[in-house]
C-alpha positions as YAML, in Angstrom:
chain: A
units: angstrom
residues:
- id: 1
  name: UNK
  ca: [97.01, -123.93, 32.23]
- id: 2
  name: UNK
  ca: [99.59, -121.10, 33.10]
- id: 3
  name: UNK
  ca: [100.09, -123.01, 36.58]
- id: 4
  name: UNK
  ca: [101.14, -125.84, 34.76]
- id: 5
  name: UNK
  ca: [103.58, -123.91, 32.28]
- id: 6
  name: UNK
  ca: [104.81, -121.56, 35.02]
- id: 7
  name: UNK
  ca: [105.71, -124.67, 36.91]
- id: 8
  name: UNK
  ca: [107.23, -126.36, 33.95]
- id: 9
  name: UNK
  ca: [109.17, -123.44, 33.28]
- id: 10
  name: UNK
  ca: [111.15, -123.53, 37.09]
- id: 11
  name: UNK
  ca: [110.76, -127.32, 37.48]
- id: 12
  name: UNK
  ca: [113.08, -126.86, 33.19]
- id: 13
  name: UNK
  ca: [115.43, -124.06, 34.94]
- id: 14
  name: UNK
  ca: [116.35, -126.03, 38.23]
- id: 15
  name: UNK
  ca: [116.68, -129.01, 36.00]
- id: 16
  name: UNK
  ca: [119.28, -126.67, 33.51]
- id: 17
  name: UNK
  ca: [120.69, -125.20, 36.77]
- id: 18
  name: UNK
  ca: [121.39, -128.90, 38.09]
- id: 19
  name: UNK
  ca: [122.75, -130.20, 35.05]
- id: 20
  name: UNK
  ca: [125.54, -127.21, 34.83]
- id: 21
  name: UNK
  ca: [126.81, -128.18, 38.13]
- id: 22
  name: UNK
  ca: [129.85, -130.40, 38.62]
- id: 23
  name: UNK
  ca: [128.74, -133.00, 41.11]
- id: 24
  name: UNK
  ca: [125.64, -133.86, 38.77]
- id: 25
  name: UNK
  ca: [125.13, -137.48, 37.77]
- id: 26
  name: UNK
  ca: [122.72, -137.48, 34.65]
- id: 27
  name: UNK
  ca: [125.76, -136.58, 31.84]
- id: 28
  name: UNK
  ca: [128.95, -137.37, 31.78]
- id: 29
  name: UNK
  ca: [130.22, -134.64, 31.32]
- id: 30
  name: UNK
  ca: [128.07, -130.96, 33.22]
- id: 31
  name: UNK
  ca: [127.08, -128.67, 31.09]
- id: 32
  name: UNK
  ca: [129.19, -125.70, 30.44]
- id: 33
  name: UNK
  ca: [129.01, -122.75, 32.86]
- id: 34
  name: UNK
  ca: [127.92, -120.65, 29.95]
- id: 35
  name: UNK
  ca: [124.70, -122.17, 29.90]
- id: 36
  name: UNK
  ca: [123.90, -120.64, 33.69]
- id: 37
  name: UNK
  ca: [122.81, -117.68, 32.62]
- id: 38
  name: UNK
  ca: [120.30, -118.86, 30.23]
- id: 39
  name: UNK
  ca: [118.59, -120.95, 33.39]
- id: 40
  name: UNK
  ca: [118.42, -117.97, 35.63]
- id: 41
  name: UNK
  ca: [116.57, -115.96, 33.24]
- id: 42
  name: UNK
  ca: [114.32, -118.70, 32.55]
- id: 43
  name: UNK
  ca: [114.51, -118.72, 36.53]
- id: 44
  name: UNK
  ca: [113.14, -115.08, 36.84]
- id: 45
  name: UNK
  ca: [110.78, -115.09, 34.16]
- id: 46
  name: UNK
  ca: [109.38, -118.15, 35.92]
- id: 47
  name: UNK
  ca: [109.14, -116.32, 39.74]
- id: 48
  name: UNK
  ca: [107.86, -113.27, 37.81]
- id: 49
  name: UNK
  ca: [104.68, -115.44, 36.20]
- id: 50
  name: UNK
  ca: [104.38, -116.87, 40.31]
- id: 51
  name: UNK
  ca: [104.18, -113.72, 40.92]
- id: 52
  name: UNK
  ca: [101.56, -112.35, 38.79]
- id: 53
  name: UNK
  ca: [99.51, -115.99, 39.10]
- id: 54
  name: UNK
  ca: [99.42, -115.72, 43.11]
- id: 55
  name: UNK
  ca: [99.76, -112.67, 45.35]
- id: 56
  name: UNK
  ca: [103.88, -112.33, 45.70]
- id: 57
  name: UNK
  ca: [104.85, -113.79, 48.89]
- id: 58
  name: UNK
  ca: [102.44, -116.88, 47.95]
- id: 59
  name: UNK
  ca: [104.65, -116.97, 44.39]
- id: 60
  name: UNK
  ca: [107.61, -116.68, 46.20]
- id: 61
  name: UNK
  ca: [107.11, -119.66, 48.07]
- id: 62
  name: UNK
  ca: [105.85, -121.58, 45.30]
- id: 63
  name: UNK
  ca: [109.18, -121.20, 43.47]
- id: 64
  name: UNK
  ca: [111.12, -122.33, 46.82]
- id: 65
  name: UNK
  ca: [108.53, -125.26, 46.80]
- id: 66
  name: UNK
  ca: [109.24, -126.24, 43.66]
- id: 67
  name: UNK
  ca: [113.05, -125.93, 43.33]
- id: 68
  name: UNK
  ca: [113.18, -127.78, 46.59]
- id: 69
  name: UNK
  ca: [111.88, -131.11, 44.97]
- id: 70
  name: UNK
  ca: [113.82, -130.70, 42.06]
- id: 71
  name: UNK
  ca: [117.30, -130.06, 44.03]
- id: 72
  name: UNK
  ca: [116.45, -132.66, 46.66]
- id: 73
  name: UNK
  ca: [115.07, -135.60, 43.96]
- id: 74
  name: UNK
  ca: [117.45, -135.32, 41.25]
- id: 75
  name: UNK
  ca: [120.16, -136.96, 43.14]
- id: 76
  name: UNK
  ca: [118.37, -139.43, 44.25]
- id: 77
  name: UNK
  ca: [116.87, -140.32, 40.93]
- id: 78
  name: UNK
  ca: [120.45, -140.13, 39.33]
- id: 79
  name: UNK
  ca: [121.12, -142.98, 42.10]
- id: 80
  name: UNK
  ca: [118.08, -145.06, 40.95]
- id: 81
  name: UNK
  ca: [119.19, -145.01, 37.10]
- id: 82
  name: UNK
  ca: [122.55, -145.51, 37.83]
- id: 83
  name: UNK
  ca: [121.81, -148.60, 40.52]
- id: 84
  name: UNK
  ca: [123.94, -147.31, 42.77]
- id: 85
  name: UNK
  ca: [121.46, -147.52, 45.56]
- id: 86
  name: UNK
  ca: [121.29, -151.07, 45.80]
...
């Protein structure tokens, strides 16, 4: 059960990250920059549980893993909504 929150928790802070950033597709309009900071604490509280679940370099990883997928798929899945990909 805490692997599956602690990997909710960084799958919900890339996903925050992604939406702040300019070139994202999902809103219309990015998030404001103020809203950053609140994803990289979510961020480190997330690498911190990794952390604590595994031994740290395992943890470590896992976070890469997992922020990997989510900053390599959400483009693409923004093209699949969209169409665009057709």
């Amino acid at each position: 059960m805490t692997y599956l929150l602690t990997g909710l928790a960084t799958l919900g802070a890339g996903l925050f990250f992604y939406l702040t950033l300019n070139n994202q597709q999902w809103l219309k309009q990015p998030l404001s920059s103020r809203c950053r900071p609140l994803a990289l604490v979510v961020l480190v509280a997330s690498v911190a549980g990794w952390m604590f679940l595994m031994d740290s370099k395992a943890g470590f990883f896992a976070v890469l893993v997992v922020l990997m997928l989510v900053f390599g798929t959400l483009p693409l899945l923004s093209l699949l909504k969209t169409g665009e990909g057709k």
